[in-house]
N, C-alpha and C positions, 0 to 999 in steps of 0.2 A: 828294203828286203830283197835277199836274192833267189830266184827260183833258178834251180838247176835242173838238167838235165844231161844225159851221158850216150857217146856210145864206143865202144872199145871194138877195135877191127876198122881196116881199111876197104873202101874208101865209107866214108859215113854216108848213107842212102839221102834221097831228096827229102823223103819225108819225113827223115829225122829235125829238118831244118824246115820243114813246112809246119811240125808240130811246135817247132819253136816262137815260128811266127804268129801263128794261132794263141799261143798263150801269150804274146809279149802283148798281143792287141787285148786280151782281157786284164791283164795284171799291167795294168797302165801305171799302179804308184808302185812298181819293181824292176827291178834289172834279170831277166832272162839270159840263161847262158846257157847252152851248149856246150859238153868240154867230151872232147875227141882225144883219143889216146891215154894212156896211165904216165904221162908224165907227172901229176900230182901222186901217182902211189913209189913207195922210197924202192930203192934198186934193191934192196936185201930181197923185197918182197915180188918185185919181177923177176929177178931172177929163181926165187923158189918157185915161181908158179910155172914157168918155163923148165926148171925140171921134171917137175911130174905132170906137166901137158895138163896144167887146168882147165877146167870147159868154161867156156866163153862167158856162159850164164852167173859164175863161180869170180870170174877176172871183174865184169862189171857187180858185182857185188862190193870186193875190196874196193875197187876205182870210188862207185857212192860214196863210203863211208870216209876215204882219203879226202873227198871233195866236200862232205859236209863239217870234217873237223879243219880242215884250213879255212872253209868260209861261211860257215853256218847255214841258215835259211833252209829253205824248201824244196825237198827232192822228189820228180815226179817220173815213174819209168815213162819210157814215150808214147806209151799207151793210152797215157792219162790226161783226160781230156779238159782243160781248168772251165769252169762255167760260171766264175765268181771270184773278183781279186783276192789273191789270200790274205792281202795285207789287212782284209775288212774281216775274215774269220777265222786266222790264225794267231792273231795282234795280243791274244791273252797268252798264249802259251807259253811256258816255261820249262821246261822238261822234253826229251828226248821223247817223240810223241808220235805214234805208227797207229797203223788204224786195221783193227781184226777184219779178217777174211768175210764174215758174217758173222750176224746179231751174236752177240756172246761165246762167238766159238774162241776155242783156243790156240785156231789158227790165224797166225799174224800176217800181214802182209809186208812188200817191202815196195810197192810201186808208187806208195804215197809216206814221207818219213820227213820231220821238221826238225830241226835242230838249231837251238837257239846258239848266238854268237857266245863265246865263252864256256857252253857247259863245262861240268867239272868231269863228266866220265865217261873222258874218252880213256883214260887209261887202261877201263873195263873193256872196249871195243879194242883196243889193241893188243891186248894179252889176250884174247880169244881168239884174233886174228891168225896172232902168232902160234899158237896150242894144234890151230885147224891145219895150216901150212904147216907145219914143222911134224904133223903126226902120220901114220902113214896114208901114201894115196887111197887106200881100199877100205879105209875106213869114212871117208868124207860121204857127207848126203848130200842129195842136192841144195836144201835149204841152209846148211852150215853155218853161211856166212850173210844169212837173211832172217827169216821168222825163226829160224832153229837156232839164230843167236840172240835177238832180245826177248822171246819167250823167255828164258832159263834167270835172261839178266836183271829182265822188270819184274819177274818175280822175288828174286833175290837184293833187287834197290828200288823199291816202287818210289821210292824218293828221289828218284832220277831219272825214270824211264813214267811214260805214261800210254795206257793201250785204248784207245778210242772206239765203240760200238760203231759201226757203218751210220747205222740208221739213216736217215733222210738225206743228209748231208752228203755223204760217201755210200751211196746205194751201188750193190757191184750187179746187180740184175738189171738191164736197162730197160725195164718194162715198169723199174720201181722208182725210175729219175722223173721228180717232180720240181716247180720253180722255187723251192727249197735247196738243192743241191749245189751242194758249190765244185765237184768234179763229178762226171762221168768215167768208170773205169772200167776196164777188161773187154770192149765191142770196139774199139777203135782199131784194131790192127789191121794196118794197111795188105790191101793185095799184094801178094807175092809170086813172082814169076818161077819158072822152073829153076832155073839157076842160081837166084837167091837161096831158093831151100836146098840146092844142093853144096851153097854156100857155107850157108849157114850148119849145115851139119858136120861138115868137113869141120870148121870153127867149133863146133860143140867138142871133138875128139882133138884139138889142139892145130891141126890144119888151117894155117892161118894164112894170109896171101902174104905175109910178111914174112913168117917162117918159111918160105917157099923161097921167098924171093931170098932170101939171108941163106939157103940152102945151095941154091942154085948160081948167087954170087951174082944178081942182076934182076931187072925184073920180071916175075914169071908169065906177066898176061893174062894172068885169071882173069881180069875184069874185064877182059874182051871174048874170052870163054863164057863166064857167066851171061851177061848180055846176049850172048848167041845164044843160051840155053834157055834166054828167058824167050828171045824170038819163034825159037824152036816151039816151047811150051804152050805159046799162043796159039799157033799152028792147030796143036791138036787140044786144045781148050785147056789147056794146065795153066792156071797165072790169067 
């Protein structure tokens, strides 16, 4: 079984590959991957998101779902902390299988999503993909291309899509993680220094250090700016 994990923007942070290693030592009977850049997503679809300056948040959504239909298995955002190999309690599932926000709510999550090798509908995931790119920018939400796409879907094919209660298992309050659980999510995000989050937002609004550096014809140095900004942030307690 393969457990994935993503991150889109350069360079990829330490602790995206420290969360890596933390899970490959639990999911001992799986192969742990990390996958840097949207080369799995097709050029039609970089290049639309790069016209309308997609937010970062938006880019690793399409990136997930390119990554779980070329290779199935278990997608976990880097937040998500594994506490139980999944190949011992995800081994039944069959169906396109995401796990609600909370006990019975009708908000879905996307930080935890399994997809078995073969499903039959992805066709569904791509013609939604395509609908939300191709419509105009000012109408996109945040969630589009995350709970706001298979809400609508598992509705409409429960026969393909499966929406899992948190409960025990998938507890998102970490006060409610008991030796039941097989991930801990939403309390793991790493500290952040000053220039990370001034990073990171600049990336939210399409500002990317690759767009920089493709603008400027060389490389622009941000990640020697950043790092200063995180030393700086230390300084006066930021990070």
């Amino acid at each position: 079984m393969l457990v994935h994990f993503g991150w889109v923007g350069s360079p990829t942070p330490e602790y995206a590959r420290q969360a890596v290693k933390a899970a490959a030592a639990v999911a001992r009977q799986c192969e742990v991957v990390l996958h840097e850049g949207e080369a799995v997503v097709p050029s039609a679809w970089r290049r639309r998101m790069d016209e309308v300056s997609l937010r970062v948040h938006m880019r690793s959504d399409v990136q997930r779902h390119c990554i779980l239909k070329k290779y199935g298995g278990l997608w976990l955002d880097l937040d998500v902390t594994l506490l139980a190999d999944p190949s011992e309690w995800s081994c039944n599932w069959n169906k396109y299988t995401i796990v609600r926000m909370f006990e019975y709510s009708m908000m879905y999550g996307s930080d935890l999503i399994y997809v078995p090798a073969g499903w039959q509908g992805w066709h569904l995931i791509d013609e939604h993909i395509e609908r939300i790119l191709w419509s105009s920018p000012s109408s996109y939400s945040l969630f589009a291309l995350a709970g706001g796409m298979t809400k609508p879907l598992h509705a409409q094919h429960p026969e393909l899509f499966c929406a899992l209660n948190p409960g025990v298992m998938f507890p998102f309050d970490p006060r409610k993680i008991t030796a039941d659980a097989v991930v801990a999510r939403g309390f793991q995000v790493p500290k952040t220094g000053l220039g990370d989050r001034v990073a990171a937002a600049l990336a939210a609004v399409g500002i990317t250090k690759e767009r920089v550096s493709k603008a400027l014809g060389k490389p622009c140095g941000c990640a020697k700016r950043q790092a200063k900004l995180n030393e700086l942030g230390r300084r006066f307690g930021i990070g």
